[in-house]
N, C-alpha and C positions, 0 to 999 in steps of 0.2 A: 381581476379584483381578488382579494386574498384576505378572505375570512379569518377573523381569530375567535376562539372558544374558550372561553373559560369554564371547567365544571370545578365545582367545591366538592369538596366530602368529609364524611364523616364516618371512619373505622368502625363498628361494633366491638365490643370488649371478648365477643369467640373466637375476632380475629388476633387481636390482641394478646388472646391466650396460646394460641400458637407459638411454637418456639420459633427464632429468624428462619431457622433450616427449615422447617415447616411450612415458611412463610414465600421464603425463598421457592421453595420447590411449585407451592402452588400456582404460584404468580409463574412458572416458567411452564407448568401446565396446563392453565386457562387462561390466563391475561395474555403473556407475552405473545403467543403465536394470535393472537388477533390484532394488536397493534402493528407485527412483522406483517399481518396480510395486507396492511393498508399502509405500509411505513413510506410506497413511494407517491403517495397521494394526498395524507392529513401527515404533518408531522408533530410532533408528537414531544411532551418535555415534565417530567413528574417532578411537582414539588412538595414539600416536608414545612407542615404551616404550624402544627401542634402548640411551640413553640413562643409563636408571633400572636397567634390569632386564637381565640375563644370559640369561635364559633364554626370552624371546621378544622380540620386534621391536616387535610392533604387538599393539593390542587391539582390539574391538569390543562395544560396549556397548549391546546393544537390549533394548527396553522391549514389550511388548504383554499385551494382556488375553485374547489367543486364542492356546495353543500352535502350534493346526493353520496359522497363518499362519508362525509362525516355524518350522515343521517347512517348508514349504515355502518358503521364500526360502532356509532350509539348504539343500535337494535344486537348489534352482537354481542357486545359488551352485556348490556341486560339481558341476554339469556344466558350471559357465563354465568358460571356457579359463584363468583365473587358476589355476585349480587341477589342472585336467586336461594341463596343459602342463609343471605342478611348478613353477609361479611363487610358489608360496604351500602351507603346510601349516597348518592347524587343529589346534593344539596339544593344547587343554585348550576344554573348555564346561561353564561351570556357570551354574547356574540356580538361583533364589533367589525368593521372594517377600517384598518387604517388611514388613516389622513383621508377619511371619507370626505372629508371638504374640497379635495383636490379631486378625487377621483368620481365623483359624479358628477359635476357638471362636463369634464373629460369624455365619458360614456354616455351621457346624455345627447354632447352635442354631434359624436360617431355613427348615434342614434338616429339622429333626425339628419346624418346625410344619405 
């Protein structure tokens, strides 16, 4: 079965104030190398909402078939400095499984042989 995550967020304006190069650089010193630890397990897709939507910034859209990995790239994520520093809030997380209409009673009935 293959979970999908959606977390919303919301940039702080100290992140904001950063220049891209700034921004760039952090994100390649805290963010990136945590998503690369779990890249073959949750996959992963950053989207730019600003735009569209009032009430968050950005979104993140990951995929995996083991919760326990996306429970932990969660836990490490909020002990990066992205978050810990207040660069960044985690809005809303929902969680979904596709065409779950099909795929439970599938596993249900696997289940009970």
């Amino acid at each position: 079965m293959t979970y999908t995550i959606l977390l919303t967020l919301e940039f702080a304006p100290s992140w904001l104030a950063l220049s891209r190069d700034e921004r760039k650089s952090y994100r390649g010193a805290h963010v990136l190398p945590i998503f690369g630890k779990y890249a073959d397990r949750v996959g992963a897709r950053l989207f730019d909402n600003e735009s569209f939507h009032a009430d968050f910034s950005d979104s993140i859209l990951l995929e995996t078939e083991h919760l326990e990995y996306y429970f932990l790239l969660a836990e490490e994520l909020r002990d990066c400095p992205l978050l810990t520093e207040g660069h960044v809030r985690v809005l809303e997380s929902f969680i979904s499984v596709e065409n779950g209409f099909r795929t439970v009673p599938e596993a249900a009935a696997a289940l009970a042989r």
